[in-house]
C-alpha atoms as one frame of an Amber mdcrd trajectory, in Angstrom:
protein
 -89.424  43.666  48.164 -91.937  42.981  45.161 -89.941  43.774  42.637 -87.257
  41.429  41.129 -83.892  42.535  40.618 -83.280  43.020  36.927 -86.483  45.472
  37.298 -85.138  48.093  39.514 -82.511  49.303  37.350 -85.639  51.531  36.053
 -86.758  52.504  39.301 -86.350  56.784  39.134 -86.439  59.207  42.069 -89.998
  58.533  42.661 -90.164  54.774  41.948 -87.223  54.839  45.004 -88.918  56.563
  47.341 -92.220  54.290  46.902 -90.276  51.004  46.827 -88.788  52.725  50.065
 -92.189  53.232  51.830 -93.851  49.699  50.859 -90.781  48.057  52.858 -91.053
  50.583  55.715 -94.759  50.071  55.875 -95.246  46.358  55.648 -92.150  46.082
  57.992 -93.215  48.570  60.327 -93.095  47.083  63.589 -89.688  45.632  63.137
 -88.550  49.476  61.874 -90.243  50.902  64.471 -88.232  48.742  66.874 -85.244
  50.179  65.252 -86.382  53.800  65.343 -87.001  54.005  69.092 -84.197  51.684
  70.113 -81.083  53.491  67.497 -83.003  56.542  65.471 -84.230  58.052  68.223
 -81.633  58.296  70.323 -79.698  59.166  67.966 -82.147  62.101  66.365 -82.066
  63.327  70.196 -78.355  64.034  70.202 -78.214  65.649  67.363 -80.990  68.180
  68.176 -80.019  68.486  71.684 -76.633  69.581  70.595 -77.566  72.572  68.753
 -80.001  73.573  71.547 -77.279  72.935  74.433 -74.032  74.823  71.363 -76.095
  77.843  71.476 -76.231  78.037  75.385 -72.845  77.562  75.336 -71.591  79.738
  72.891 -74.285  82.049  74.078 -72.289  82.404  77.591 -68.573  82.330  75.657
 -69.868  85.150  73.104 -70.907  87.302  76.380 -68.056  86.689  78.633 -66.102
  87.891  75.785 -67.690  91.033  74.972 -67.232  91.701  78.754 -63.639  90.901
  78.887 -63.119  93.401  76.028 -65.027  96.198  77.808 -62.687  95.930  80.985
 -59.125  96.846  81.623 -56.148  94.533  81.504 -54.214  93.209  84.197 -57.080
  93.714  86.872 -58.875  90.602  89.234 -62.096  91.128  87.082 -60.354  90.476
  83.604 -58.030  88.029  85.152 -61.211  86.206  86.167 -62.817  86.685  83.035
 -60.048  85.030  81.557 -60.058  82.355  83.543 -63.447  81.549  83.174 -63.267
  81.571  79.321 -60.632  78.950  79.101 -63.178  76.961  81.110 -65.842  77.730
  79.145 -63.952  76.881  75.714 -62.547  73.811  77.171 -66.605  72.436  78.038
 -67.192  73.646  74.679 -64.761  71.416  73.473 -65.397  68.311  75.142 -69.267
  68.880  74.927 -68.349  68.582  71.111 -66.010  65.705  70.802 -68.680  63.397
  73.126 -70.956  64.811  70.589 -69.392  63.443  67.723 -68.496  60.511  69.164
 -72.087  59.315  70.606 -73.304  60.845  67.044 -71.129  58.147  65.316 -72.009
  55.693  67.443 -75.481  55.935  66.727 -75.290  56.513  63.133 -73.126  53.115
  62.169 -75.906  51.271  64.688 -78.448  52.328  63.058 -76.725  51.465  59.376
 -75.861  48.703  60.096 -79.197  47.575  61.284 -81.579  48.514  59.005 -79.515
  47.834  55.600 -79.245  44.234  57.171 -82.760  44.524  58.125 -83.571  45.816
  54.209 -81.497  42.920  52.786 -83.116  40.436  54.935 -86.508  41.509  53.555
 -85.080  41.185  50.025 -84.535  37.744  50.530 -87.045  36.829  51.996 -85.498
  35.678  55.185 -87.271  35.791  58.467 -86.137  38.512  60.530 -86.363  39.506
  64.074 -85.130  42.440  66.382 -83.140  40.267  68.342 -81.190  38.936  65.316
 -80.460  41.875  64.060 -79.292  43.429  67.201 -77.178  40.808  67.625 -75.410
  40.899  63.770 -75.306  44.837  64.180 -72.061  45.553  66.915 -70.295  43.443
  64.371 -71.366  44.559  61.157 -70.366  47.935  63.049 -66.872  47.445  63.277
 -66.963  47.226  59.531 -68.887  50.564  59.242 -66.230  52.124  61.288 -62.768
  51.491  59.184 -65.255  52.759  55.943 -65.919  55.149  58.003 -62.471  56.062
  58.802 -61.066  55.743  54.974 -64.076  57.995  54.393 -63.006  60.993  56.908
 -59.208  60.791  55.596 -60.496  61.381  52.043 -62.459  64.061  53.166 -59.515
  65.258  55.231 -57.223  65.373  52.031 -59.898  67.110  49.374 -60.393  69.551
  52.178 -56.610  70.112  53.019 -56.147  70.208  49.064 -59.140  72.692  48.646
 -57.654  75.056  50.736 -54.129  74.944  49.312 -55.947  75.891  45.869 -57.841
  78.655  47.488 -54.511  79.971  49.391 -52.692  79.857  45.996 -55.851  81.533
  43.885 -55.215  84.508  46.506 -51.817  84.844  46.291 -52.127  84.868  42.700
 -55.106  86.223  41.314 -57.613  87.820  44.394 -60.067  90.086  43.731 -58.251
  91.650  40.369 -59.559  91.249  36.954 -61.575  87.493  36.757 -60.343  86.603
  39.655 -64.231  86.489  41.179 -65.114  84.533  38.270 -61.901  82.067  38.974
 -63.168  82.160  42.547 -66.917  81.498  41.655 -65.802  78.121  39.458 -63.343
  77.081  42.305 -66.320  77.287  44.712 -68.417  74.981  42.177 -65.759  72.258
  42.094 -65.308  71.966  45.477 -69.074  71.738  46.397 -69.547  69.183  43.038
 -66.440  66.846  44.458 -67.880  67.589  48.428 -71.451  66.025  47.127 -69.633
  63.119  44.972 -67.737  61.966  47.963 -70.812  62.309  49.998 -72.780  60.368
  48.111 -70.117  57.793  47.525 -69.454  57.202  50.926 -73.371  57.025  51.534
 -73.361  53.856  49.129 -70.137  52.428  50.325 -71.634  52.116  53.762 -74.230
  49.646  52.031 -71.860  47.752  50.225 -69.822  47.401  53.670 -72.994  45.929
  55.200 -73.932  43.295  52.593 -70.206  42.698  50.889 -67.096  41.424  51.686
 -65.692  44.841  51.181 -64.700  47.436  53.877 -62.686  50.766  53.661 -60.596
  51.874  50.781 -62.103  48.941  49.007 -65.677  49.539  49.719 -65.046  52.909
  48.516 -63.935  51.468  45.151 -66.825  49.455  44.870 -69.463  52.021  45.458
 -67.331  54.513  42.737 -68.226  51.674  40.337 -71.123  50.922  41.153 -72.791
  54.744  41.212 -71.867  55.208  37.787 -75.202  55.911  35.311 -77.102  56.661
  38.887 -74.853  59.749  39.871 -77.856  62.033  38.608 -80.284  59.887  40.619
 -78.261  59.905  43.378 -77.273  63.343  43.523 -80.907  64.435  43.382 -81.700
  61.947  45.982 -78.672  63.707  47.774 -80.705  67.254  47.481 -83.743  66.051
  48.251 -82.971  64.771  52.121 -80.490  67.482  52.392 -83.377  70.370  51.982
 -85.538  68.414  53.966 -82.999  67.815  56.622 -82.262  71.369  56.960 -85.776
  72.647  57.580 -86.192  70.617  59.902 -83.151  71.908  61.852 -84.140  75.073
  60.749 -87.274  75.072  62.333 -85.976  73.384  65.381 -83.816  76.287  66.027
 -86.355  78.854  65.142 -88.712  77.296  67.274 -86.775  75.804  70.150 -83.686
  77.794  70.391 -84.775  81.181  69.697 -88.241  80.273  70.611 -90.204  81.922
  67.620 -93.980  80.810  68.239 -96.606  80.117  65.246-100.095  79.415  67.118
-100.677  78.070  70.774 -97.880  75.287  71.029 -94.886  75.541  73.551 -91.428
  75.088  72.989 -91.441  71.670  74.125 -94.368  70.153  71.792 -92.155  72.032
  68.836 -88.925  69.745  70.785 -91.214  66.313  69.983 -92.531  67.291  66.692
 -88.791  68.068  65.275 -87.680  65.016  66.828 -90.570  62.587  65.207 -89.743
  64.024  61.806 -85.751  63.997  62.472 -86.500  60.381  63.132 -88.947  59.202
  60.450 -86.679  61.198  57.966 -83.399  60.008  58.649 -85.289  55.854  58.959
 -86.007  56.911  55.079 -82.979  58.133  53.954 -81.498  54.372  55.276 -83.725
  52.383  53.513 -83.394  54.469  50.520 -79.571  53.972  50.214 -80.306  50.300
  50.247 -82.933  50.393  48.164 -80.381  52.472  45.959 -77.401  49.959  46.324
 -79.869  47.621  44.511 -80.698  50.001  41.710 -77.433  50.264  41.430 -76.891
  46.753  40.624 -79.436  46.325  38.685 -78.065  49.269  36.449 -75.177  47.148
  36.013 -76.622  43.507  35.682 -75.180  42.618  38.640 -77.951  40.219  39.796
 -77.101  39.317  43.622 -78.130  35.457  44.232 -80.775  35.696  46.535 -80.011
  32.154  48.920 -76.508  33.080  49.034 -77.002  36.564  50.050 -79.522  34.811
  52.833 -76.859  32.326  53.682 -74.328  35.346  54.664 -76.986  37.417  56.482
 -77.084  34.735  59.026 -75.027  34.694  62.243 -72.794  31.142  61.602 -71.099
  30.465  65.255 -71.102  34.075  66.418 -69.254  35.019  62.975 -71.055  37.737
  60.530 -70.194  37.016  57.061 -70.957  39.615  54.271 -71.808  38.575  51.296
 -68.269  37.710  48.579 -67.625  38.725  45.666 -68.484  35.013  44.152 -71.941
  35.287  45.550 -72.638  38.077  42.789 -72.969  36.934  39.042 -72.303  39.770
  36.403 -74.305  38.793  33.892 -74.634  41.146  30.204 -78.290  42.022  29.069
 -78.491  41.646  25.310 -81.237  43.320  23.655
């Protein structure tokens, strides 16, 4: 990283992204070793899965139509029936080895390229094999964030509804109660995106801090503070692009729309490159965030003992402590 720490707190959306791309591209055979060995793989299933949902649910959506055209209590619908349940129960497990290789993936491939990131910020020599071997256990830290991350989702969401079940009982569709409905809808997408984004930098400070979970959490609420608007258009901005590209994978792919001469498979690889290069960005990006972040709040990390807990001591990883970073005030 060229830039020193107490200069990044002025870094905007597009001083980010370039400080993002001059680490990617000076480091880009050890990212590229990260891509095809986590990224990719990961990219795959994800793209895969919507491809192999819609066969799926293609086959469920028929058998059902079918089952509703033919009379009860006879072998066909009795078979149709059967075959459903079948079908549903696939469904089902096709999705929950989904999510689970999906997670897998994604807290491997945090883990490795914030430590990868960090290492670069310190200047520390870095290789693939070191950072494949820090990564299964910075994962286990990812995970319980993770987890403390899912129940707080859990609970807005399980809150959410109770407000929407009460607004109908109450209010529905008479006079203003569209306009009630309308705000509702606003605060529940402005708290979705908040949590989002806080558990996107609490998965950085999990990396490179002796913080995990609940705590983590806590950390990266503090720390966002005077970068939500940064962060939240950073949010936007990989959202967007995410979704064209799964929109055009689907387009192209699924329901194979053609533009031009190229197959179904060449539209496959292309989705998959950019899936890949995009979601290697939004990584770094986070990082590069986290460090924004405390720069915004003259927390200056010290740079040898930041090194000093990036390195595997006897098998052990040890995340940076609280001690390691000075708060320090900026008087003008």
């Amino acid at each position: 990283m060229e830039r020193e720490q107490e200069e990044m707190q002025f870094l905007g959306l597009f001083g980010v992204y370039r400080e993002s791309y001059k680490i990617i591209f000076a480091w880009r055979k050890m990212f590229s070793k990260i891509t095809l060995s986590l990224i990719l793989p990961l990219s795959f299933i994800f793209l895969i899965h919507i491809e192999v949902s819609n066969i799926l649910f293609g086959k469920i959506l028929r058998n059902t139509q079918q089952m509703m055209e033919t009379p009860q209590d006879t072998p066909q619908y009795n078979n149709l029936t059967n075959m459903l349940s079948s079908e549903w129960a696939i469904f089902f497990l096709f999705k929950l080895l989904y999510f689970t290789f999906l997670l897998i993936f994604s807290l491997l491939s945090t883990s490795a390229v914030v430590y990868t990131v960090a290492s670069i910020y310190t200047s520390r020599e870095v290789t693939f094999s070191k950072v494949i071997a820090v990564v299964p256990k910075v994962w286990k830290r990812l995970m319980l964030t993770f987890l403390c991350t899912f129940l707080a989702f859990f609970a807005y969401n399980v809150i959410a509804v109770l407000v929407f079940v009460i607004w109908a009982l109450t209010t529905g569709a008479r006079t203003g109660g569209v306009v009630i409905l309308l705000l509702l809808l606003i605060l529940y997408f402005a708290g979705f995106v908040y949590l989002t984004v806080v558990w996107q930098l609490a998965s950085v400070v999990t990396v490179l801090e002796d913080s995990s979970g609940v705590h983590a959490m806590a950390k990266s609420n503090e720390l966002i503070k005077g970068k939500m608007g940064l962060s939240i258009l950073i949010f936007f901005k990989l959202v967007i692009s995410f979704g064209l590209i799964q929109f055009m994978f689907k387009k192209m792919v699924v329901h194979g729309w053609r533009l031009g001469s190229l197959d179904r498979t060449l539209y496959g690889v292309l989705c998959l490159v950019l899936f890949s290069h995009l979601y290697l960005f939004q990584l770094v990006i986070q990082t590069v965030l986290y460090f924004v972040c405390k720069s915004y709040h003259h927390q200056n990390i010290d740079k040898s003992a930041l090194s000093d807990h990036l390195e595997v001591y006897h098998g052990e990883y040890e995340p940076l402590k609280s001690k390691d970073v000075q708060m320090e005030e900026c008087h003008v």
